[in-house]
Biopython code that builds the backbone (N, CA, C, O; Angstrom):
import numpy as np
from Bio.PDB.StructureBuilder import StructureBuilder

atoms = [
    (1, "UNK", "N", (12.138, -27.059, 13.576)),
    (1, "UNK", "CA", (11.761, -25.660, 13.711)),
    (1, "UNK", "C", (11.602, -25.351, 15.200)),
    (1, "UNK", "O", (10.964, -25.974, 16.049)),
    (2, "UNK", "N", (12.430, -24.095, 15.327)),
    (2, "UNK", "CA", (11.995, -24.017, 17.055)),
    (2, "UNK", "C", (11.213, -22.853, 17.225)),
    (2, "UNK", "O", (11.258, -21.774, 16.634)),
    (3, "UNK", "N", (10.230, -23.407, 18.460)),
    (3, "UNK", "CA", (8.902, -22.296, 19.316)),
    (3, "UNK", "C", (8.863, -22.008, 20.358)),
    (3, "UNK", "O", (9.034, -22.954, 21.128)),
    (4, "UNK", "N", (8.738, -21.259, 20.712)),
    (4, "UNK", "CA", (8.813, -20.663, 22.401)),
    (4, "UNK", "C", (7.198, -20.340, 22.431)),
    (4, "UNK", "O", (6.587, -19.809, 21.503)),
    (5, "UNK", "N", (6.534, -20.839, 23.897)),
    (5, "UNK", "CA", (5.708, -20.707, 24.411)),
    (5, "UNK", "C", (5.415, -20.172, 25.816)),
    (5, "UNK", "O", (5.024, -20.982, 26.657)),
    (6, "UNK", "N", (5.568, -18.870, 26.154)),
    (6, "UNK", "CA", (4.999, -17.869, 26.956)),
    (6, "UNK", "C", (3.880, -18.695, 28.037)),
    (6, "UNK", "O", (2.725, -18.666, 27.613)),
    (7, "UNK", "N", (4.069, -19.428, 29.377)),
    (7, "UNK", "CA", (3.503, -19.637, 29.894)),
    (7, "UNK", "C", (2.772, -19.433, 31.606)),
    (7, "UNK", "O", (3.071, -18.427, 32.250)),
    (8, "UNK", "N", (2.007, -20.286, 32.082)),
    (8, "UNK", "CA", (2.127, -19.716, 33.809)),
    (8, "UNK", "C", (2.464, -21.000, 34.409)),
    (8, "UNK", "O", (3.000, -21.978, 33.887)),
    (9, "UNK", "N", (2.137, -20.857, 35.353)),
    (9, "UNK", "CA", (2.052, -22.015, 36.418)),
    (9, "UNK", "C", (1.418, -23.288, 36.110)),
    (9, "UNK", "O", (1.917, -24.413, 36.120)),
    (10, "UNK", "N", (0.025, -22.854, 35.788)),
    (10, "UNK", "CA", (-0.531, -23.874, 35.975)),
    (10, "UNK", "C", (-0.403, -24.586, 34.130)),
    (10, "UNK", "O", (-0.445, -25.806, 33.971)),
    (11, "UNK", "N", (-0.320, -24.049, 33.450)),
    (11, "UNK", "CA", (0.283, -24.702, 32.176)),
    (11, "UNK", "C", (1.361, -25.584, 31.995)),
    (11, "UNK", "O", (1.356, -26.672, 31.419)),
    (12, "UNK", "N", (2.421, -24.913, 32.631)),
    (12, "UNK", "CA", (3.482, -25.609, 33.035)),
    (12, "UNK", "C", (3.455, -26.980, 33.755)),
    (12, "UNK", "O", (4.031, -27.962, 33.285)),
    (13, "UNK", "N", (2.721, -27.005, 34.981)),
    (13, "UNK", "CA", (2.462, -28.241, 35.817)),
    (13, "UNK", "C", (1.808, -29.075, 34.959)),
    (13, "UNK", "O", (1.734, -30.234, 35.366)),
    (14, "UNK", "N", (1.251, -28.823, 33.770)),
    (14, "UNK", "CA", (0.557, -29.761, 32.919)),
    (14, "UNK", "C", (1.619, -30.471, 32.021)),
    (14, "UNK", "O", (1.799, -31.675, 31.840)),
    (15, "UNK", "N", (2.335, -29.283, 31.458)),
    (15, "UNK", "CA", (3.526, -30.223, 30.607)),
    (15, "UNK", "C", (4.574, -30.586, 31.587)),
    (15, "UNK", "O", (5.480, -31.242, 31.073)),
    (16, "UNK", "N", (4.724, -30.324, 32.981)),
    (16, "UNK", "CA", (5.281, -31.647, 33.075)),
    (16, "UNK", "C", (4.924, -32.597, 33.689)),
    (16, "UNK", "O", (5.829, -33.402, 33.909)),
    (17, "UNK", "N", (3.877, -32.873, 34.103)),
    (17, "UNK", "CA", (2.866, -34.199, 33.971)),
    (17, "UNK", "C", (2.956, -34.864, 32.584)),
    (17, "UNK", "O", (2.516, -36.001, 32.413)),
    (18, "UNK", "N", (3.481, -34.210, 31.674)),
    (18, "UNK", "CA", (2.936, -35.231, 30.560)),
    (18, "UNK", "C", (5.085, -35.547, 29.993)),
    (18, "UNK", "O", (5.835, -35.979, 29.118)),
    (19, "UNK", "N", (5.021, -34.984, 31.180)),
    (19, "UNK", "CA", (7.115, -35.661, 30.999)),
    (19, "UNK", "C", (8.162, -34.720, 30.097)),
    (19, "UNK", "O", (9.260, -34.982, 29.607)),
    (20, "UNK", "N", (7.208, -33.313, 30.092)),
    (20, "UNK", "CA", (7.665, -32.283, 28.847)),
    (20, "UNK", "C", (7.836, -32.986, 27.883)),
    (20, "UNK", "O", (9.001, -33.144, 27.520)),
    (21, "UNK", "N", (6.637, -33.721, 27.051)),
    (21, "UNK", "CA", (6.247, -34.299, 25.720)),
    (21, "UNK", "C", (5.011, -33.347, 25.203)),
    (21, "UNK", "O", (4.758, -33.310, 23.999)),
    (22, "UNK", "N", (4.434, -32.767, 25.916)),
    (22, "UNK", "CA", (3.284, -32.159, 25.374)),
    (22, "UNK", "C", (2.436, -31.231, 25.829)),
    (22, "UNK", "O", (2.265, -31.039, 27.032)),
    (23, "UNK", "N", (1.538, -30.255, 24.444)),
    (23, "UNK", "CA", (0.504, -29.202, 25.428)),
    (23, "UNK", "C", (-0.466, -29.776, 25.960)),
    (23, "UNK", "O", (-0.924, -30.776, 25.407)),
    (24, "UNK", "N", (-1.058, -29.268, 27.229)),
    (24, "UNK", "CA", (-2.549, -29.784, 27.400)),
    (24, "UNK", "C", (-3.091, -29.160, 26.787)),
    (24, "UNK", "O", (-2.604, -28.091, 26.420)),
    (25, "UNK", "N", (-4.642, -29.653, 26.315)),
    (25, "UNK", "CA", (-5.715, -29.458, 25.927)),
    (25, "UNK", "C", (-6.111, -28.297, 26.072)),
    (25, "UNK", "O", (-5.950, -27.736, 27.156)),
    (26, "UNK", "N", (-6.593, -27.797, 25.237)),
    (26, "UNK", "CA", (-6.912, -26.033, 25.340)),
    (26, "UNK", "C", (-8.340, -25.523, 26.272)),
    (26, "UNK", "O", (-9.385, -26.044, 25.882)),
    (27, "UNK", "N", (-8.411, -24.969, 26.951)),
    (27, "UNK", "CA", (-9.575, -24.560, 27.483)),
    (27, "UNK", "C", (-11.027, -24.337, 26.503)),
    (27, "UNK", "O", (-10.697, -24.047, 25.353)),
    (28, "UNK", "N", (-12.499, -24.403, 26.681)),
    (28, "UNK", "CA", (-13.038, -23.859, 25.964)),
    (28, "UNK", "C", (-13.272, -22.915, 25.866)),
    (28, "UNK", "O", (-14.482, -22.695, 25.806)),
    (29, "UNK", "N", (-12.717, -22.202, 25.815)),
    (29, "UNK", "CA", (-12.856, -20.435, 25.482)),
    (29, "UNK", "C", (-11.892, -20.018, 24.948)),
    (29, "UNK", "O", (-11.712, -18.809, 24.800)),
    (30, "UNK", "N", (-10.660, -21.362, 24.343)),
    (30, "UNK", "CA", (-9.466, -20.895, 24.087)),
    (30, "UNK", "C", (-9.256, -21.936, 22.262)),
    (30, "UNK", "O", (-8.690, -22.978, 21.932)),
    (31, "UNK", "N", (-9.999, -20.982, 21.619)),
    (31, "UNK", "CA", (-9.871, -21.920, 20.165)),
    (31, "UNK", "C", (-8.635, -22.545, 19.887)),
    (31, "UNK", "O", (-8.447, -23.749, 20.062)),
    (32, "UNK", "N", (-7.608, -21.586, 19.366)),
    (32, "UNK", "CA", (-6.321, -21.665, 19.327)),
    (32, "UNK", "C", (-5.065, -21.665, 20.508)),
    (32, "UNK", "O", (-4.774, -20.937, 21.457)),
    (33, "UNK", "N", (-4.541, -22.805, 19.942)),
    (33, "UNK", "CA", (-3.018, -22.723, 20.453)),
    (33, "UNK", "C", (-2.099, -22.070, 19.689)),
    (33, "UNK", "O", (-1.970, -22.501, 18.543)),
    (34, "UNK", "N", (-1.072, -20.659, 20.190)),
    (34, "UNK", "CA", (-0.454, -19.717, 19.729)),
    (34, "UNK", "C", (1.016, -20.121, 20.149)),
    (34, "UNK", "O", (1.297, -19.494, 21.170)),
    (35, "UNK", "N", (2.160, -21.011, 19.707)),
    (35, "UNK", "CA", (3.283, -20.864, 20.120)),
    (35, "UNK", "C", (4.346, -19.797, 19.524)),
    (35, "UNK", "O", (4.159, -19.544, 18.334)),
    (36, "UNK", "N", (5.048, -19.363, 19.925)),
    (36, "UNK", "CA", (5.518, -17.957, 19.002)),
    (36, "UNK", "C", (6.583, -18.328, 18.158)),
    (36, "UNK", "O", (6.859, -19.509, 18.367)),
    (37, "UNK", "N", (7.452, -17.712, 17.107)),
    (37, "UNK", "CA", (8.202, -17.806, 16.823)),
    (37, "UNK", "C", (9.570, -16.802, 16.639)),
    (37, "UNK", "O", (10.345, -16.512, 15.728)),
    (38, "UNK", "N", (9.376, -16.450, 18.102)),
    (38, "UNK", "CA", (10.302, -15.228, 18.248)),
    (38, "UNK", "C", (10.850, -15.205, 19.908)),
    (38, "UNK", "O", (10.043, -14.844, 20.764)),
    (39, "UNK", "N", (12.164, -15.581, 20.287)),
    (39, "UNK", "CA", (12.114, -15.365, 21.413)),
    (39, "UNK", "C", (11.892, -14.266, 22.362)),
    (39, "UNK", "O", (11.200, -14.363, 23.376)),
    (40, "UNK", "N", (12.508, -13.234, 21.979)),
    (40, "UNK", "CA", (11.994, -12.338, 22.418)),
    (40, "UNK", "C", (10.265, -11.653, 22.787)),
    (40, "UNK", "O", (9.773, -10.944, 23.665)),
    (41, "UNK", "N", (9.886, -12.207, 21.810)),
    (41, "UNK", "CA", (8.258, -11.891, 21.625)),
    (41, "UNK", "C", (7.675, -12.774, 23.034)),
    (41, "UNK", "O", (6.861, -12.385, 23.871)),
    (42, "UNK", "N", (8.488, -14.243, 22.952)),
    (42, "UNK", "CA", (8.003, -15.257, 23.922)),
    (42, "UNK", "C", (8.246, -14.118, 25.896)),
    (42, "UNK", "O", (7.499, -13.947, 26.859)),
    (43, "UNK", "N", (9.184, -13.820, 25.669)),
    (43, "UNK", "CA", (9.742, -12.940, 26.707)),
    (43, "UNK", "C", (8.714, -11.993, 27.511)),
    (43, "UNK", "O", (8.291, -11.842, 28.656)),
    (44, "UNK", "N", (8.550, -11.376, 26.053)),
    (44, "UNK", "CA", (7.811, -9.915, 27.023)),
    (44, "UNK", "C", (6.827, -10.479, 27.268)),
    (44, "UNK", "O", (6.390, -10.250, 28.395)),
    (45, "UNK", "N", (5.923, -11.564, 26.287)),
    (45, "UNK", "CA", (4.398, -11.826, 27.079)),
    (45, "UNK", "C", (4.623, -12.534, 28.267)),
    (45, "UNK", "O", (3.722, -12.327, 29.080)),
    (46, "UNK", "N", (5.610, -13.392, 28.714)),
    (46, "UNK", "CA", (5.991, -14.088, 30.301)),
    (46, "UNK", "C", (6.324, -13.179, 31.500)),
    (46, "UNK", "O", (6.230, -13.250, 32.725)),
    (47, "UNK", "N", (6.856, -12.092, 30.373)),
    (47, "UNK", "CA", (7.241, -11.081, 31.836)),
    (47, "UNK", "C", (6.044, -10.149, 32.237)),
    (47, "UNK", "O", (5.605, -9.982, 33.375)),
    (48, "UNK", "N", (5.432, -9.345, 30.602)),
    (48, "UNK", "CA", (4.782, -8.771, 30.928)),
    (48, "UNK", "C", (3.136, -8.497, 31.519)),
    (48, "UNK", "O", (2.591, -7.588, 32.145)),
    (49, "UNK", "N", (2.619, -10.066, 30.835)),
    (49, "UNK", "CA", (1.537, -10.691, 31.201)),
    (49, "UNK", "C", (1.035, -11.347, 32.194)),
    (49, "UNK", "O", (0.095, -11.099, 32.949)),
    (50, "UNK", "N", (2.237, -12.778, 32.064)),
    (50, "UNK", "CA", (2.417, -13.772, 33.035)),
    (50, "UNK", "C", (2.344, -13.543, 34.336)),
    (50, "UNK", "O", (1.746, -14.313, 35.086)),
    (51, "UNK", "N", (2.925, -12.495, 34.733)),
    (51, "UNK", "CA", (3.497, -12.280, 35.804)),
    (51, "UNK", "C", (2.572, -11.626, 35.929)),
    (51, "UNK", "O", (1.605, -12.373, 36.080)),
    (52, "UNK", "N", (2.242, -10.449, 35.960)),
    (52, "UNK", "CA", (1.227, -10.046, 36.780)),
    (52, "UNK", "C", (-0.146, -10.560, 36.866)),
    (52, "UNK", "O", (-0.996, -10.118, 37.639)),
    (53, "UNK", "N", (-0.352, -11.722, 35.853)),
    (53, "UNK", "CA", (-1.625, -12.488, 36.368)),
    (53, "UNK", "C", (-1.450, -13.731, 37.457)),
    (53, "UNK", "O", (-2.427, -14.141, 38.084)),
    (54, "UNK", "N", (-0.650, -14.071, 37.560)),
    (54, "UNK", "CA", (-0.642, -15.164, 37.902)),
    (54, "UNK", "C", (0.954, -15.312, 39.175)),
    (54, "UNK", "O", (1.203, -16.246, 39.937)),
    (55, "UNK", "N", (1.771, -13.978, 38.954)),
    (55, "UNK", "CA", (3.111, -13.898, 39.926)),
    (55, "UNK", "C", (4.184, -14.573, 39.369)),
    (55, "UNK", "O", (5.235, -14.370, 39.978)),
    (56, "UNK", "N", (4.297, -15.590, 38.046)),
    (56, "UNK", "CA", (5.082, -16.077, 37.569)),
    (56, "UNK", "C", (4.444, -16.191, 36.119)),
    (56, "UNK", "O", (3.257, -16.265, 35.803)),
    (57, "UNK", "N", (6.073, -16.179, 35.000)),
    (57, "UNK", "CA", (5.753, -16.815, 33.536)),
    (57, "UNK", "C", (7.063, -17.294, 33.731)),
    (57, "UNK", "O", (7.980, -17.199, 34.546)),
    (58, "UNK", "N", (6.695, -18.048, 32.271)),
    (58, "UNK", "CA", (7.919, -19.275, 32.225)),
    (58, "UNK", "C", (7.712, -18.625, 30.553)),
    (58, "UNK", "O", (6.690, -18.212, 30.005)),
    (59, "UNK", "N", (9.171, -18.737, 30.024)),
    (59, "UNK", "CA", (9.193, -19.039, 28.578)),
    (59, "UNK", "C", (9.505, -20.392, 28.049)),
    (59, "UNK", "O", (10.655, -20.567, 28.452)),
    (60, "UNK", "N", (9.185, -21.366, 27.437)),
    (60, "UNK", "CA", (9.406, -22.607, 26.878)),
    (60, "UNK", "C", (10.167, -23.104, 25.444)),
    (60, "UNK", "O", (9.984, -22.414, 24.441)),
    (61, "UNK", "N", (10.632, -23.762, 25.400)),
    (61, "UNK", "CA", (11.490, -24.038, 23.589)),
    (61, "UNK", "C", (11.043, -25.108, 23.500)),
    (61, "UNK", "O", (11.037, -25.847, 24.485)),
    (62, "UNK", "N", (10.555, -25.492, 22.334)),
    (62, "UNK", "CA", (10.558, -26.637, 21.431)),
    (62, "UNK", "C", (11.210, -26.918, 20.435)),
    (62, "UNK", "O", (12.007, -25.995, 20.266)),
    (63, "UNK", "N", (11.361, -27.887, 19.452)),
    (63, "UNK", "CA", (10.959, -28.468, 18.065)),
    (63, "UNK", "C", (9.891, -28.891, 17.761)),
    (63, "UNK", "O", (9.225, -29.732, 18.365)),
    (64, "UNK", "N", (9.559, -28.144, 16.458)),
    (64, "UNK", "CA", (8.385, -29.102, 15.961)),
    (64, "UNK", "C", (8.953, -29.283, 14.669)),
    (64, "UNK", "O", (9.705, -28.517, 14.066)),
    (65, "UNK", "N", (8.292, -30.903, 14.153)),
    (65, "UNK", "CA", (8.779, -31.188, 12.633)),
    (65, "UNK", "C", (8.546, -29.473, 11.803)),
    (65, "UNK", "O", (7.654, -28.653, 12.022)),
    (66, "UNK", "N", (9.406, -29.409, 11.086)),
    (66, "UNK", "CA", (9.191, -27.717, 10.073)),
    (66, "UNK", "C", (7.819, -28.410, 9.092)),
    (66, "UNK", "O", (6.778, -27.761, 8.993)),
    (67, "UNK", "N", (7.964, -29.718, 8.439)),
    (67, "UNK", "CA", (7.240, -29.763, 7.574)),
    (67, "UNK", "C", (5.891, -29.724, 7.932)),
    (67, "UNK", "O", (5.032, -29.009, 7.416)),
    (68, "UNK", "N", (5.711, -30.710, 9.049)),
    (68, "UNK", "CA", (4.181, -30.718, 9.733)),
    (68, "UNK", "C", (3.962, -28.747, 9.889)),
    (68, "UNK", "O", (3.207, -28.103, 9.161)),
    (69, "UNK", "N", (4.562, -28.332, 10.659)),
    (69, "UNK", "CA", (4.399, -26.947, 11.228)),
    (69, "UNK", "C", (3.814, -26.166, 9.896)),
    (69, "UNK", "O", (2.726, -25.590, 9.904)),
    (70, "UNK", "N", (4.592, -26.222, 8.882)),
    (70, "UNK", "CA", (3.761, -25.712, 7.775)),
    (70, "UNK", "C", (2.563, -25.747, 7.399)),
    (70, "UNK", "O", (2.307, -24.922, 6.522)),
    (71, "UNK", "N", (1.665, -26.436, 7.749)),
    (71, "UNK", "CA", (0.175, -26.733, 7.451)),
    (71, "UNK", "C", (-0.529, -25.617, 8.499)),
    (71, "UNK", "O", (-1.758, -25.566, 8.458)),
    (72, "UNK", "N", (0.312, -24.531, 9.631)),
    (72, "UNK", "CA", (-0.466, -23.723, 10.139)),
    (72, "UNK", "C", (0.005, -22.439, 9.838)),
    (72, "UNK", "O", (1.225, -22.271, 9.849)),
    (73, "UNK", "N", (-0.691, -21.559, 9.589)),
    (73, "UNK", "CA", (-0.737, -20.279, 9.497)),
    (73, "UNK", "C", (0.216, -19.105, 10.715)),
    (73, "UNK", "O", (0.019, -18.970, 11.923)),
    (74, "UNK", "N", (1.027, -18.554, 10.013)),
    (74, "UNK", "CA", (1.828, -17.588, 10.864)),
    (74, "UNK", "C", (1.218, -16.384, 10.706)),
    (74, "UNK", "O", (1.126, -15.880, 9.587)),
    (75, "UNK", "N", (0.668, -15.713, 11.955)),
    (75, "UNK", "CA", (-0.329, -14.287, 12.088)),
    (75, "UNK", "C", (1.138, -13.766, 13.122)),
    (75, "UNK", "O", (1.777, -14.216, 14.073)),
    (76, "UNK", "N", (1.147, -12.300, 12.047)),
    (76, "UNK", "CA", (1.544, -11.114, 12.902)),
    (76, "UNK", "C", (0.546, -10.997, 13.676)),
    (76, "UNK", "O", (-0.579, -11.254, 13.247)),
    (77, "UNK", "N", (0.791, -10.498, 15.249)),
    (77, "UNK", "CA", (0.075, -10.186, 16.318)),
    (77, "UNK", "C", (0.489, -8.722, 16.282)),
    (77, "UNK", "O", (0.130, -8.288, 17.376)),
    (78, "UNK", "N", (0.999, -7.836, 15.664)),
    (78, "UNK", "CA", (1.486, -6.262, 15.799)),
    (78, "UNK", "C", (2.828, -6.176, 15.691)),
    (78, "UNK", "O", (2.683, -7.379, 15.474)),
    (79, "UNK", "N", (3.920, -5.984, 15.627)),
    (79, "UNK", "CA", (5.204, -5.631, 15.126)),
    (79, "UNK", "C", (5.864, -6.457, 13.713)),
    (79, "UNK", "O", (5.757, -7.683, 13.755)),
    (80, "UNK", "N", (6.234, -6.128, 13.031)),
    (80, "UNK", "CA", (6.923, -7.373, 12.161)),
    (80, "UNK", "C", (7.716, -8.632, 12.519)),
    (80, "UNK", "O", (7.896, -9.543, 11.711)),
    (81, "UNK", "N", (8.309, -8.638, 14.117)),
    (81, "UNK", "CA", (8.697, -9.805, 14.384)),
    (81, "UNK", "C", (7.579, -10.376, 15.636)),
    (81, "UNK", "O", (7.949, -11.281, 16.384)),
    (82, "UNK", "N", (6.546, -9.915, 15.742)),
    (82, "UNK", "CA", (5.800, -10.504, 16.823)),
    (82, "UNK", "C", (4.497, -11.221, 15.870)),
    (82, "UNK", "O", (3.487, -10.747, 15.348)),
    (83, "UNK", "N", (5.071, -12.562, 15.942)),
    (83, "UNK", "CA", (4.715, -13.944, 14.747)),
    (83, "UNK", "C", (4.496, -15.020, 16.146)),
    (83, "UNK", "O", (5.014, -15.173, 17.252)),
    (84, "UNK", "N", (3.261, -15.706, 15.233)),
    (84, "UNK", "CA", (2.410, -16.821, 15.866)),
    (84, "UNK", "C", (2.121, -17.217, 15.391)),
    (84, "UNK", "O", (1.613, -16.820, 14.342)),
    (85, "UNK", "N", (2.277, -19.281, 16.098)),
    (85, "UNK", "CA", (1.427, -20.052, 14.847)),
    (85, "UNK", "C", (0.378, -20.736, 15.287)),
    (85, "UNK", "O", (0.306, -21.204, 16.423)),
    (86, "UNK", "N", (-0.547, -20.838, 14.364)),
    (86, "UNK", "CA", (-1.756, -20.474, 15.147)),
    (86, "UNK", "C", (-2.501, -22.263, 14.731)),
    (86, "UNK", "O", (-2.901, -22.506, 13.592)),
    (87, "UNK", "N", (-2.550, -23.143, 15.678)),
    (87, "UNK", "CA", (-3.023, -24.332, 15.740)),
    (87, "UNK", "C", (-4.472, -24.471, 16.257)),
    (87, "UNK", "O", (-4.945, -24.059, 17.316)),
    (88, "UNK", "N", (-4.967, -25.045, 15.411)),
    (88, "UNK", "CA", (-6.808, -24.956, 16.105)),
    (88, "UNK", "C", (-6.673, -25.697, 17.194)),
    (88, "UNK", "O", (-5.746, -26.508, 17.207)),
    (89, "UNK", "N", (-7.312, -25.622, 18.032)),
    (89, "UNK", "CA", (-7.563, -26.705, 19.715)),
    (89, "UNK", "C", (-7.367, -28.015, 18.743)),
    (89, "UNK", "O", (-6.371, -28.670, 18.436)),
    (90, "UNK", "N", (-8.648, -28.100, 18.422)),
    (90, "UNK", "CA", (-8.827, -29.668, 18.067)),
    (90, "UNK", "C", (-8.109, -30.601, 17.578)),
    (90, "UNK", "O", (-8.262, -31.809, 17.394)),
    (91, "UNK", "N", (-6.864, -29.449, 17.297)),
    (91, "UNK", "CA", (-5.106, -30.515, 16.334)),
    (91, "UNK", "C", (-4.360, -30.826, 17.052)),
    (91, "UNK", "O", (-3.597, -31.785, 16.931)),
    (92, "UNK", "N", (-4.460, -29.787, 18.286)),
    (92, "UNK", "CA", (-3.127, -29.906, 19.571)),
    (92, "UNK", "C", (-2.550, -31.292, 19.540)),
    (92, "UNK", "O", (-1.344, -31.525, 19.455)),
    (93, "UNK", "N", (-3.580, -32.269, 19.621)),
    (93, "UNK", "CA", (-3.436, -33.637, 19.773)),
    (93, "UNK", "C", (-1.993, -34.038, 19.039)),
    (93, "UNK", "O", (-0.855, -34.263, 19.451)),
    (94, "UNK", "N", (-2.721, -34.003, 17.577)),
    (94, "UNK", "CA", (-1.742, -34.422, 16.587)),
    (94, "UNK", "C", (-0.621, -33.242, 16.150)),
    (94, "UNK", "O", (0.137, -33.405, 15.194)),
    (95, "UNK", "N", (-0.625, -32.042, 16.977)),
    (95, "UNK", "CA", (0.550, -31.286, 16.914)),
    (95, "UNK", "C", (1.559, -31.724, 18.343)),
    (95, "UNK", "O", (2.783, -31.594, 18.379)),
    (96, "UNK", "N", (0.920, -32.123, 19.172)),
    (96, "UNK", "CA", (2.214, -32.814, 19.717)),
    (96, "UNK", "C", (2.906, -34.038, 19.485)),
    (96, "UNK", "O", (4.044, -34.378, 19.809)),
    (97, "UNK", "N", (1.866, -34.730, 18.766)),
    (97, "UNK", "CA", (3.033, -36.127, 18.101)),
    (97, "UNK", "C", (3.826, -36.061, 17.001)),
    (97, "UNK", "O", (4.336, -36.967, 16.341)),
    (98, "UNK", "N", (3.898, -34.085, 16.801)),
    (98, "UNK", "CA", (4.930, -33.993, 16.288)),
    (98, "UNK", "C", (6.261, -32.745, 17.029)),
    (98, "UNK", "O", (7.064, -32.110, 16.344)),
    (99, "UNK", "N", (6.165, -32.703, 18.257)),
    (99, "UNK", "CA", (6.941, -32.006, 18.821)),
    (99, "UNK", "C", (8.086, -33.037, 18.710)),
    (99, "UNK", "O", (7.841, -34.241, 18.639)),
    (100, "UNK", "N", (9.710, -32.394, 18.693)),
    (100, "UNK", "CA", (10.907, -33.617, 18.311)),
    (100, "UNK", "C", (11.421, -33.256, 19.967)),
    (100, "UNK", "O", (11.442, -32.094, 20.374)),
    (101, "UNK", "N", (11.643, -33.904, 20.443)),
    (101, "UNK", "CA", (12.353, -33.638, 22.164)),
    (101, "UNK", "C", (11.545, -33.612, 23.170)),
    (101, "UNK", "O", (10.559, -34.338, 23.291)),
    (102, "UNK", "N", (11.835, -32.958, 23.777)),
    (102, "UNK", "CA", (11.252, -32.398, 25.193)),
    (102, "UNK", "C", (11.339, -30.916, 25.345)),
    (102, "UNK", "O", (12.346, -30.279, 25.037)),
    (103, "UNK", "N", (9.785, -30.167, 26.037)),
    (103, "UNK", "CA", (9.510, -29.236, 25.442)),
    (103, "UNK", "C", (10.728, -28.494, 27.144)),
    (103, "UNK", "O", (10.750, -29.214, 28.143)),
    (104, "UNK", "N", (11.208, -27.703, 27.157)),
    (104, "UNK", "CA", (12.361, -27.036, 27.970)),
    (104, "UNK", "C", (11.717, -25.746, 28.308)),
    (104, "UNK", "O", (10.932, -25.046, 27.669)),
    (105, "UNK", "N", (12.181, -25.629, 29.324)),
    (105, "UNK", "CA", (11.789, -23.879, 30.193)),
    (105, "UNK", "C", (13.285, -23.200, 30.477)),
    (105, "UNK", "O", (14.225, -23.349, 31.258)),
    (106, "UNK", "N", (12.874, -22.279, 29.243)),
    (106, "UNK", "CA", (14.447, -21.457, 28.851)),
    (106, "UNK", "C", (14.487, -20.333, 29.516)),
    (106, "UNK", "O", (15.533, -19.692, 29.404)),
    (107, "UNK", "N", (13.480, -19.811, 30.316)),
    (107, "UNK", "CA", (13.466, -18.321, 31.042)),
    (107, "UNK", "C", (12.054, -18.512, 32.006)),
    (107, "UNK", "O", (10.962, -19.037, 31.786)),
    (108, "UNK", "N", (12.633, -17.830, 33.153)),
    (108, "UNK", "CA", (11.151, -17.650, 34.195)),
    (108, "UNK", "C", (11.942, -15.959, 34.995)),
    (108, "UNK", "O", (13.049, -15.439, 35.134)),
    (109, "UNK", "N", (10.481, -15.679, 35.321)),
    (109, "UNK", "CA", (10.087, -14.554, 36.152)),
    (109, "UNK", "C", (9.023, -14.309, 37.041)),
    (109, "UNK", "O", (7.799, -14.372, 36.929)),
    (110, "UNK", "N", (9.800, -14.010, 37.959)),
    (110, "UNK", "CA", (9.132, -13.878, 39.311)),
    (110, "UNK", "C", (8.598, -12.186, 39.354)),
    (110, "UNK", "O", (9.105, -11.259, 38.722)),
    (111, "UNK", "N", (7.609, -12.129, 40.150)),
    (111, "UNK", "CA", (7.616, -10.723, 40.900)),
    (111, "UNK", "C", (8.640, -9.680, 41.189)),
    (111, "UNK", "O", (9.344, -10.254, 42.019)),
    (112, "UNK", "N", (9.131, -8.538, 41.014)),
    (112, "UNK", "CA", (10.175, -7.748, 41.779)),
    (112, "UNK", "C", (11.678, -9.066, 41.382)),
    (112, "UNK", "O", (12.876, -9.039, 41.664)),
    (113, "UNK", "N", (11.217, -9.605, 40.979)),
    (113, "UNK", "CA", (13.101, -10.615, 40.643)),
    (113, "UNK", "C", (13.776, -10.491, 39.418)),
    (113, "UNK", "O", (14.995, -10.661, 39.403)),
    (114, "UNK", "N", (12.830, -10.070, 37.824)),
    (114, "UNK", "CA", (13.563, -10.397, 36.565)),
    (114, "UNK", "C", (13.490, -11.626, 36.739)),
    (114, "UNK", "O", (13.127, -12.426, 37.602)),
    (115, "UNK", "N", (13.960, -11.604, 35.625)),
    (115, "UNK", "CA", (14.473, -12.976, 34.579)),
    (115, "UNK", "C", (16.011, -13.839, 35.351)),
    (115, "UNK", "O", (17.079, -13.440, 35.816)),
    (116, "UNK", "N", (15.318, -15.259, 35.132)),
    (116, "UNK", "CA", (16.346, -16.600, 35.366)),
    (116, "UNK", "C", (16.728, -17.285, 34.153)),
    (116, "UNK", "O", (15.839, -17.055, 33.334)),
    (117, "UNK", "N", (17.571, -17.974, 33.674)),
    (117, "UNK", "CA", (17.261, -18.404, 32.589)),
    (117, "UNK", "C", (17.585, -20.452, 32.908)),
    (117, "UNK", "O", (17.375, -21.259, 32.003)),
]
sb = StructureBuilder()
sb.init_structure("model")
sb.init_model(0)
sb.init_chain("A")
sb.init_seg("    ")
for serial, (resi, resn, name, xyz) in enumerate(atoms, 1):
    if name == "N":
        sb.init_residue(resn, " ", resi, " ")
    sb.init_atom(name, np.array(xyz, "f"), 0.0, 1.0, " ", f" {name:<3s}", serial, name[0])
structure = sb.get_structure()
């Protein structure tokens, strides 16, 4: 099953410290891990978020096993294709020993530049 994850900088420097095998650990103030299942959806929050907090987003692709992935809940966030799956912190662990590959940075945006892919 593939997920795109809407990220910044400093998220990024974490997965690839870990060799693009995995998320870091969620902040505490951050229950859930939300990877999307829509590229586009992944898009606008990198361009439209990312970037102006931080001067850069990255969009990301994965696999995750489909069957494991099923045990979490898909929440509309507002449109019919703007879908998230919604992993408690405390699973991240055992949701990345089921990511299949290496997690990839399929789109970034800069300031005043658009989209790279």
């Amino acid at each position: 099953m593939a997920l795109w994850r809407p990220t910044g900088p400093t998220e990024l420097d974490l997965v690839r410290a870990s060799g693009w095998k995995a998320w870091p650990p969620r902040l505490p103030d951050q229950p859930i891990f939300y990877p999307v299942l829509n590229e586009q959806y992944a898009i606008m929050i990198a361009r439209d978020w990312n970037v102006p907090a931080s001067g850069v987003g990255f969009v990301t692709r994965f696999e995750i096993d489909r069957g494991f992935a099923a045990r979490y809940p898909v929440r509309q966030a507002g449109g019919r294709d703007i879908l998230e799956l919604w992993v408690p912190a405390e699973e991240l662990e055992e949701f990345n020993r089921h990511i299949v590959g290496l997690i990839e940075v399929v789109h970034e945006f800069r300031a005043g530049s658009g989209a790279q892919a």
